[in-house]
C-alpha positions in Angstrom: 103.5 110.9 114.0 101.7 111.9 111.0 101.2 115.6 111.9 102.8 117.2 108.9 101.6 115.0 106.4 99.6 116.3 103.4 96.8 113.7 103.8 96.2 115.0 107.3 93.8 117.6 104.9 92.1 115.1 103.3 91.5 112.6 106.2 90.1 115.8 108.0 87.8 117.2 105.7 86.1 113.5 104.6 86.0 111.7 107.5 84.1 108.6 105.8 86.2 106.8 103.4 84.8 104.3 100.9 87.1 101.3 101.0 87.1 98.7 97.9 88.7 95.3 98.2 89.9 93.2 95.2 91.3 89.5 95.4 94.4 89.1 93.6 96.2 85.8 93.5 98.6 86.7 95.8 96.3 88.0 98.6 94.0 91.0 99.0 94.2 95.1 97.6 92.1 97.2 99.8 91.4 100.8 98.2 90.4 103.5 100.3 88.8 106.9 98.3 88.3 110.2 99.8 87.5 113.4 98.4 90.2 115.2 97.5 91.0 118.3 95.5 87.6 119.8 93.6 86.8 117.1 91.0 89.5 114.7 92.7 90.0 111.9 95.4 92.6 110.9 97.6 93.4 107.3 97.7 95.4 105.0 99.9 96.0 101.3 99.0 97.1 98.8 101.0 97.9 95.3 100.3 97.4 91.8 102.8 100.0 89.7 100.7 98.8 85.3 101.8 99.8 84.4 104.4 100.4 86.9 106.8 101.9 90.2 105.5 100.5 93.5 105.1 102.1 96.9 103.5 100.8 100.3 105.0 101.5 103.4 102.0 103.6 105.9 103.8 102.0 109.1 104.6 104.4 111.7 102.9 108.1 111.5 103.7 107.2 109.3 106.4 108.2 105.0 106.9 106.6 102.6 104.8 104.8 100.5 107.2 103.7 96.6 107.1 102.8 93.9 109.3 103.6 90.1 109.9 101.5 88.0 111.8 102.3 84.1 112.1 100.2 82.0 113.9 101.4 79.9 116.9 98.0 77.8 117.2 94.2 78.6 117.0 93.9 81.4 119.4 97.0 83.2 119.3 99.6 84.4 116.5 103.5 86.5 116.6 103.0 89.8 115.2 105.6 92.4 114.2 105.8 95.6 112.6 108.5 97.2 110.5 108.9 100.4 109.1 111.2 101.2 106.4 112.9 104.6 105.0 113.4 103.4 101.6 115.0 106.7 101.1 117.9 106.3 103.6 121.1 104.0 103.4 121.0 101.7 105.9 124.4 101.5 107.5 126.1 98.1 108.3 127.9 97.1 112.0 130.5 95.7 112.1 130.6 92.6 114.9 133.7 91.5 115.7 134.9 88.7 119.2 
């Protein structure tokens, strides 16, 4: 999925990311530092926005990614995932009877 990405070099050649977290008022920023070019890091940040959605940075040209999870009861929760090309139109159907 991800093969021609640029990160792929990065997430190959340090295989142990450091990952911060901060609370923000809206939910949580996780950070996630590698090494990247000499005197350099590559970092990826994703964000769980309260109560239930996460963003996923896209990997190059590919889909931004994200999550929703919605519980049902204690022990089980709906969870979807959506991918979006923010750089392509999204074209509209037209439903007639």
């Amino acid at each position: 999925m991800h093969m021609h990405s640029e990160a792929n070099k990065y997430i190959k050649a340090d295989r142990n990311v450091d990952f911060e977290i901060e609370e923000v008022p809206h939910g949580l920023t996780i950070f996630g530092r590698r090494m990247g070019e000499p005197d350099s890091h590559y970092w990826r940040i994703t964000q769980w926005i309260f109560p239930w959605f996460t963003l996923i940075p896209p990997f190059g040209p590919h889909a931004l990614g994200g999550h929703v999870w919605v519980p049902i009861d204690d022990e089980n929760c709906w969870a979807w995932s959506i991918n979006w090309l923010a750089d392509r139109r999204c074209r509209r159907k037209s439903w007639t009877r």
